[in-house]
DRENDO-1510 file (C-alpha; in Angstrom, 1 decimal, always signed):
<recs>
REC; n; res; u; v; w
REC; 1; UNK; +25.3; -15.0; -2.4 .
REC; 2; UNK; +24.0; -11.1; -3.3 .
REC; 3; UNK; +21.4; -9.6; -2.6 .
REC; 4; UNK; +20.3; -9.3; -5.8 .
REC; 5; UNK; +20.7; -13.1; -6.8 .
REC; 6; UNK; +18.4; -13.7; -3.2 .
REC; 7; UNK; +16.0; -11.1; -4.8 .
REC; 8; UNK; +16.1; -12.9; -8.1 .
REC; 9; UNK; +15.0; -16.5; -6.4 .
REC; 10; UNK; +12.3; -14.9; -4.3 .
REC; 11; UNK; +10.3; -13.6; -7.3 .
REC; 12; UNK; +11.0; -17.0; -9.5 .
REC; 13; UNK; +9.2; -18.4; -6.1 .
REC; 14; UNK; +6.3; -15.8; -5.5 .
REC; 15; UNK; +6.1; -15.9; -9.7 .
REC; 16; UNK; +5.3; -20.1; -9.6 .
REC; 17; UNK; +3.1; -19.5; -6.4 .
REC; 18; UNK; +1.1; -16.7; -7.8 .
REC; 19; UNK; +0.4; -18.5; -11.1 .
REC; 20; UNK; -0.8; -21.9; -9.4 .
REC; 21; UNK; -3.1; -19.5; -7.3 .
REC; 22; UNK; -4.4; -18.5; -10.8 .
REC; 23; UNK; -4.9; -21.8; -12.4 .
REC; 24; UNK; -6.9; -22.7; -8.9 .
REC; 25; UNK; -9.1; -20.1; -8.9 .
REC; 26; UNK; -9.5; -20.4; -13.0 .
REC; 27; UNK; -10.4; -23.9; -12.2 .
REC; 28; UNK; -13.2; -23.4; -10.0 .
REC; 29; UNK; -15.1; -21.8; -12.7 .
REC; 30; UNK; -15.9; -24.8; -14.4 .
REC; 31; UNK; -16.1; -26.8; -11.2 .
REC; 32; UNK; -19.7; -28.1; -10.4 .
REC; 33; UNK; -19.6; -28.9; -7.1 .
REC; 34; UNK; -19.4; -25.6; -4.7 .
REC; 35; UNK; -22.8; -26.6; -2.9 .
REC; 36; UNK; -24.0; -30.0; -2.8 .
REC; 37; UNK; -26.3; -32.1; -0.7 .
REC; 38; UNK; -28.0; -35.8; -0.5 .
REC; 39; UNK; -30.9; -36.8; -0.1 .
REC; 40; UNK; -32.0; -40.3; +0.7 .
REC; 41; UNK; -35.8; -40.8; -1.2 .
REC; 42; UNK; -35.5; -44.7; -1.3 .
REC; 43; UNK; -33.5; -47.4; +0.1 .
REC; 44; UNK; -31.5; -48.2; -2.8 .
REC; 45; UNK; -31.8; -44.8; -4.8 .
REC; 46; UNK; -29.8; -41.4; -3.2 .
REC; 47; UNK; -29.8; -38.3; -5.3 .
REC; 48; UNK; -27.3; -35.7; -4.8 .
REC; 49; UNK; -28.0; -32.5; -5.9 .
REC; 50; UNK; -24.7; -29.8; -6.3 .
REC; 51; UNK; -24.3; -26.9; -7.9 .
REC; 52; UNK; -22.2; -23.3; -8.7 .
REC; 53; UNK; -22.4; -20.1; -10.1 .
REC; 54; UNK; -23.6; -21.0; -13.3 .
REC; 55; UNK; -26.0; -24.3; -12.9 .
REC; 56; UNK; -27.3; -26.5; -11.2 .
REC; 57; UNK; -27.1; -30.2; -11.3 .
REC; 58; UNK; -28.1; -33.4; -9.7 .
REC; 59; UNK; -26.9; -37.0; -9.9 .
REC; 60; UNK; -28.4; -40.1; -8.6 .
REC; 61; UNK; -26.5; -43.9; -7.2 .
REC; 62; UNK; -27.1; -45.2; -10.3 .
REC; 63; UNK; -24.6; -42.7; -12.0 .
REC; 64; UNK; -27.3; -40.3; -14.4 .
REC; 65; UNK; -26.5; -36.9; -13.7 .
REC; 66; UNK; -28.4; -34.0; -15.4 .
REC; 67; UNK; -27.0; -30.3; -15.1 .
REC; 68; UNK; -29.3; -27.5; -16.3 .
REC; 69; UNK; -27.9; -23.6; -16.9 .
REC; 70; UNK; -29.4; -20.8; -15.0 .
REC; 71; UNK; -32.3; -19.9; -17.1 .
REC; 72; UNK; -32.2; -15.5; -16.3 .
REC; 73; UNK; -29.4; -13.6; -15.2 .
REC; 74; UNK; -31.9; -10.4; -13.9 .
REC; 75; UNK; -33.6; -13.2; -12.0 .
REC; 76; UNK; -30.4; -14.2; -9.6 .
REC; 77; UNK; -29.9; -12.5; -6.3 .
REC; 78; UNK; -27.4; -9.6; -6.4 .
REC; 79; UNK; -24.8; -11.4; -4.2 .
REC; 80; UNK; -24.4; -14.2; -6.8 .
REC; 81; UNK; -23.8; -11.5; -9.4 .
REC; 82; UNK; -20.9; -10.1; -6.9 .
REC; 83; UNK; -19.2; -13.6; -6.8 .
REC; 84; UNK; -19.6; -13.7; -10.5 .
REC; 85; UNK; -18.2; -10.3; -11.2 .
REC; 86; UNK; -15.3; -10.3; -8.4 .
REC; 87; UNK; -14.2; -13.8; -9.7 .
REC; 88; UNK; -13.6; -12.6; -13.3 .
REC; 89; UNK; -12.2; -9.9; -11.9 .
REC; 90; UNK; -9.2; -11.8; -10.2 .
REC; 91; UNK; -8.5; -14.1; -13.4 .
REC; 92; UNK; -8.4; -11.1; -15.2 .
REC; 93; UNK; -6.0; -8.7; -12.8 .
REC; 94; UNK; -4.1; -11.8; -12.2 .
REC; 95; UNK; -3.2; -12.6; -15.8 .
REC; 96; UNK; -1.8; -9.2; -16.6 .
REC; 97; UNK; +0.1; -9.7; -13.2 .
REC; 98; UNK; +2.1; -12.2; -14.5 .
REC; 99; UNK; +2.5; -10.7; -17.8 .
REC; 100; UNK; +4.4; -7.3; -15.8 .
REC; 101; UNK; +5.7; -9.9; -13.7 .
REC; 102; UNK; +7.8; -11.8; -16.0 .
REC; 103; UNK; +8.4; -8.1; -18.0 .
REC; 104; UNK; +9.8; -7.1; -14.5 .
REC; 105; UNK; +11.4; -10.0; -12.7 .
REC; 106; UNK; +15.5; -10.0; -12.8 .
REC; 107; UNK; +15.5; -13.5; -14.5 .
REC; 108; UNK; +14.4; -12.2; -17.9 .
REC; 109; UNK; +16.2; -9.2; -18.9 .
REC; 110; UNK; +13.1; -8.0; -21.1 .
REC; 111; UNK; +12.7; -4.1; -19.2 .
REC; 112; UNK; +15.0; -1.7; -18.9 .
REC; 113; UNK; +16.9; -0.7; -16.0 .
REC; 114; UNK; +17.1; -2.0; -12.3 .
REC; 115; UNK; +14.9; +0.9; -10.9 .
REC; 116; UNK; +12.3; +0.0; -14.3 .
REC; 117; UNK; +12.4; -3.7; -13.9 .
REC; 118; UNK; +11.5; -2.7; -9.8 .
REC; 119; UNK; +8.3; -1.1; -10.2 .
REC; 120; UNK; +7.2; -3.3; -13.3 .
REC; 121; UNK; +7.0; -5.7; -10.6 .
REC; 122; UNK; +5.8; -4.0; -8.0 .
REC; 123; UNK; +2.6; -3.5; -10.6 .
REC; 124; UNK; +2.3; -6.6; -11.0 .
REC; 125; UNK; +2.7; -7.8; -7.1 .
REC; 126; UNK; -0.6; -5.1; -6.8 .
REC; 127; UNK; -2.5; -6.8; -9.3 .
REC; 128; UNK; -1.8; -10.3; -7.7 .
REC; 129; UNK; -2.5; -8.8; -4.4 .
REC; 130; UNK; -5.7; -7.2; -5.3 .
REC; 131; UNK; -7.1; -10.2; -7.4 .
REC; 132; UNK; -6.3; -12.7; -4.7 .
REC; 133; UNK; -8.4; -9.9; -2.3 .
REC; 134; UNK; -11.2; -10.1; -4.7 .
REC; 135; UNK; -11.6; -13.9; -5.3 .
REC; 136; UNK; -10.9; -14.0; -1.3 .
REC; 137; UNK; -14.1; -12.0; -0.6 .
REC; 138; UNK; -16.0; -13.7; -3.4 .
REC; 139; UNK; -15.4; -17.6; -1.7 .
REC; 140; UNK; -15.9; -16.4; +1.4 .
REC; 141; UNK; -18.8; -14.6; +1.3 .
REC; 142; UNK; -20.5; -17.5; -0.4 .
REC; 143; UNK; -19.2; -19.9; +1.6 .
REC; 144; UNK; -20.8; -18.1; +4.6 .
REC; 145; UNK; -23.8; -17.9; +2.7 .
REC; 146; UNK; -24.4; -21.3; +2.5 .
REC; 147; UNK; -22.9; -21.7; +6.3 .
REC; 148; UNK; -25.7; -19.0; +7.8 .
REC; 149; UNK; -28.4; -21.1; +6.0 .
REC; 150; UNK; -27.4; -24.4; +6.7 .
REC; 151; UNK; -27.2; -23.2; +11.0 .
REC; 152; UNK; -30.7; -21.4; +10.3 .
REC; 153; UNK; -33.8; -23.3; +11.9 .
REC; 154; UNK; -36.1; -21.2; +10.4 .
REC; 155; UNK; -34.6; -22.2; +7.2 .
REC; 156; UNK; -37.3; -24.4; +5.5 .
REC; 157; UNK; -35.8; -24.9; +1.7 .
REC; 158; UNK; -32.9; -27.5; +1.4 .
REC; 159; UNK; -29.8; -27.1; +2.5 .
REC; 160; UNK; -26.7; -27.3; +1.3 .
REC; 161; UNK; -23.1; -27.9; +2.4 .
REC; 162; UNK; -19.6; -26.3; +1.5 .
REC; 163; UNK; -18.6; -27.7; -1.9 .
REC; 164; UNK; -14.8; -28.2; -3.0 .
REC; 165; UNK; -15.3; -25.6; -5.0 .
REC; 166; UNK; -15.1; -22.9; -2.8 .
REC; 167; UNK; -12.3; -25.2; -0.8 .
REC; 168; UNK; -10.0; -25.2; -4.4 .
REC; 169; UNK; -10.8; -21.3; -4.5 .
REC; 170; UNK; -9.6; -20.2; -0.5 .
REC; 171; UNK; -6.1; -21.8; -1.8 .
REC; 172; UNK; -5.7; -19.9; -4.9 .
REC; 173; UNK; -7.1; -17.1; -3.4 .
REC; 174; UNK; -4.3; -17.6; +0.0 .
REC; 175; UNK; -1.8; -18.5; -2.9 .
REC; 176; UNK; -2.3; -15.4; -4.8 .
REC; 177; UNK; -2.5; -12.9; -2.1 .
REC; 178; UNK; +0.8; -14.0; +0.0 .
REC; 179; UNK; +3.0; -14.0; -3.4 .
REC; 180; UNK; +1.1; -10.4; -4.4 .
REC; 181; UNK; +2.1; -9.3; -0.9 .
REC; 182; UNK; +5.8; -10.5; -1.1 .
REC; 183; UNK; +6.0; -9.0; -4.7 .
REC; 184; UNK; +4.9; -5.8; -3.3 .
REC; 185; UNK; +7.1; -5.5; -0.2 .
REC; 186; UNK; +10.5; -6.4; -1.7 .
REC; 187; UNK; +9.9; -4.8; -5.2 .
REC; 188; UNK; +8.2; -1.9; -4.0 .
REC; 189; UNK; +11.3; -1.1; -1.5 .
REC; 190; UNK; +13.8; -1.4; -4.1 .
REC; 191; UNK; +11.9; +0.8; -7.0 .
REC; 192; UNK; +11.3; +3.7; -4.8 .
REC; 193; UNK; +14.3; +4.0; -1.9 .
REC; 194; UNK; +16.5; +4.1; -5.5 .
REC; 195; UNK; +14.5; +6.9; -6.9 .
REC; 196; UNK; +14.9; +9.3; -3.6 .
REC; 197; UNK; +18.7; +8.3; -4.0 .
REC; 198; UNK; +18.9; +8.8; -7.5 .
REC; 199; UNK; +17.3; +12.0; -6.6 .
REC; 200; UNK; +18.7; +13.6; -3.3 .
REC; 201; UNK; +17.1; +16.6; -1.9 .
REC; 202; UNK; +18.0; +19.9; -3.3 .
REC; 203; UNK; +19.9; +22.3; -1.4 .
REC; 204; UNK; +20.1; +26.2; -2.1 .
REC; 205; UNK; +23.2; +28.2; -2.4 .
REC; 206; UNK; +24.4; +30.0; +0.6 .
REC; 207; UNK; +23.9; +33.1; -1.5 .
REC; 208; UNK; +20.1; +32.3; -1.4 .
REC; 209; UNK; +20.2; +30.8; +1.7 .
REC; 210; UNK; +18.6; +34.5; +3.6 .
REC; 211; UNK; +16.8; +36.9; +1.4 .
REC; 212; UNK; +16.4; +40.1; +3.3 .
REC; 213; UNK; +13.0; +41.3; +3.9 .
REC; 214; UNK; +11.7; +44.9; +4.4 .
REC; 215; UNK; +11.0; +43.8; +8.4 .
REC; 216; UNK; +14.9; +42.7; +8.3 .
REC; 217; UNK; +16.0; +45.9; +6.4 .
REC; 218; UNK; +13.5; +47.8; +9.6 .
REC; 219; UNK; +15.3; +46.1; +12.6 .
REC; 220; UNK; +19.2; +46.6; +11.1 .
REC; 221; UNK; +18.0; +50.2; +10.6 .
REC; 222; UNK; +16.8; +49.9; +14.1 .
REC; 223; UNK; +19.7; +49.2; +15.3 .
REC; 224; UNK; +22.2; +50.8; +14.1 .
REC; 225; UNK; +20.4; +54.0; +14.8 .
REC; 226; UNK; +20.7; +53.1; +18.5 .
REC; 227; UNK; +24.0; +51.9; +18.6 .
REC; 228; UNK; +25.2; +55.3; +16.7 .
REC; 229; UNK; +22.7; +56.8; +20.6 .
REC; 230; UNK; +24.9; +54.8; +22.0 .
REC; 231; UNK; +28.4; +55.9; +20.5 .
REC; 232; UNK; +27.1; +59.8; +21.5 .
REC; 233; UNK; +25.9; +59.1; +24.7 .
REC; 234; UNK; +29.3; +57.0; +25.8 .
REC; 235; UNK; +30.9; +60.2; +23.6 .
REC; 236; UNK; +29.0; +63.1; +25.8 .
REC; 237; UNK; +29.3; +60.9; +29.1 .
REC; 238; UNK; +33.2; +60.8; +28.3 .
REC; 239; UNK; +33.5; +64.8; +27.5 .
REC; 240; UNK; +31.9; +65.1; +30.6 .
REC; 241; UNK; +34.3; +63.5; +32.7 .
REC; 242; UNK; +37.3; +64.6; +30.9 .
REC; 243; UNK; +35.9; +68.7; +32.0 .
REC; 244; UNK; +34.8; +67.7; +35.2 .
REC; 245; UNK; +38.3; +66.5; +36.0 .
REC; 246; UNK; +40.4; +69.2; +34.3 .
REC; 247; UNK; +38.2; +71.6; +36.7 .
REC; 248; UNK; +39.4; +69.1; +39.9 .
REC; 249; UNK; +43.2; +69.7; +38.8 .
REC; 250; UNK; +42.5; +73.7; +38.5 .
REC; 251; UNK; +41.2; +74.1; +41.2 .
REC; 252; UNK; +44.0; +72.2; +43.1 .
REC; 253; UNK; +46.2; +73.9; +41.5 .
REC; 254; UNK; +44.8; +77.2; +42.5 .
REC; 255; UNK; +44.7; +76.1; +46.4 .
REC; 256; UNK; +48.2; +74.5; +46.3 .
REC; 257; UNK; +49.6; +78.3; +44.9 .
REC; 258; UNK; +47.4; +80.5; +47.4 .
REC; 259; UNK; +49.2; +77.7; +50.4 .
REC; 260; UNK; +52.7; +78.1; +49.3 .
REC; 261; UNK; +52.0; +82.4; +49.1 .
</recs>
């Protein structure tokens, strides 16, 4: 098997993972039940009370259940604006992630080239990875919200317990980030190692390899001046030896005569 048919599996895989991570964290939107808690009033009556980011309901053991919408947005607490917004956030970054995905992935043969089709889905792997990030943080933080106030003893209101909602959302959210990740790493490697192949470095010329500089030019000039010192000195030196030795044979010659007269 190639590596690119390995390739083309792994992103049919991360591609089904990532989109049941969106559906999950789609469906905790309309989910009612992200906090709830029961109260026992009579002995044969028990009213539950649950709620999310948009209402809040209560049922009793009889079956009636009444929800009722959050009257003022400007009146809620800042951090149940930050859920709100990072949530939408995710469904959104998510959705045109598996739009570049399925652009992108080898399976399809919609982009262009290999090197096109690569960082298509490596866009794509980002947005999974940063919406599954954002609905992370938004289910956590609220579930440690309702954690902090549940373990509070100076706590007087009522208290609530972790719904399924935020439960359902922690998977999509795991769901989304892992497939992101592996979209990221595997696409990511193979759209930009092929560009700096494609594209090796540039080398110059050996013509252009040494421009000479006027501090260059300065030192040759430098030394050739005292190499041609050099040449008369070794010339004046040698002169000087060939006289002193011409006067050794003369005289020599002068004694040798005046012995043999």
């Amino acid at each position: 098997m190639s590596y690119r048919t390995v390739v083309m599996y792994m992103e049919i895989g991360c591609f089904v993972v990532c989109v049941s991570g969106w559906i999950l964290v789609c469906s905790t939107m309309p989910t009612e039940i992200w906090t709830w808690s029961e109260v026992d009033s009579i002995v044969l009556t028990t009213s539950n009370y649950f709620s999310n980011l948009w209402k809040d309901c209560i049922s009793d053991s009889t079956g009636v259940s009444d929800c009722k919408g959050i009257p003022s947005m400007l009146a809620l607490n800042w951090d149940i604006h930050m859920c709100r917004a990072l949530i939408i956030i995710a469904i959104i970054l998510s959705f045109f992630g598996s739009v570049l995905v399925l652009v992108g992935m080898k399976c399809t043969k919609i982009g262009g080239s290999e090197l096109a089709n690569a960082r298509v889905t490596f866009a794509g792997g980002m947005n999974y990875l940063i919406g599954g990030m954002c609905s992370m943080v938004s289910f956590s933080y609220y579930g440690n919200k309702i954690r902090a106030e549940f373990q509070d003893p100076l706590f007087k209101a009522q208290k609530f317990e972790i719904g399924v909602g935020v439960f359902i959302g922690w998977g999509g959210s795991t769901l989304l980030v892992v497939g992101g990740l592996i979209y990221s790493i595997f696409a990511g490697r193979e759209g930009f190692h092929s560009s700096s192949k494609r594209f090796p470095t540039y080398q110059l010329p050996d013509a252009y390899t040494v421009v000479p500089t006027k501090k260059s030019i300065a030192s040759s000039a430098s030394t050739n001046s005292e190499a041609s010192k050099g040449t008369r000195s070794s010339r004046t030196s040698s002169g000087s030896r060939v006289s002193s030795i011409s006067g050794i044979t003369s005289s020599t010659k002068t004694s040798a005569t005046n012995a043999y007269v």
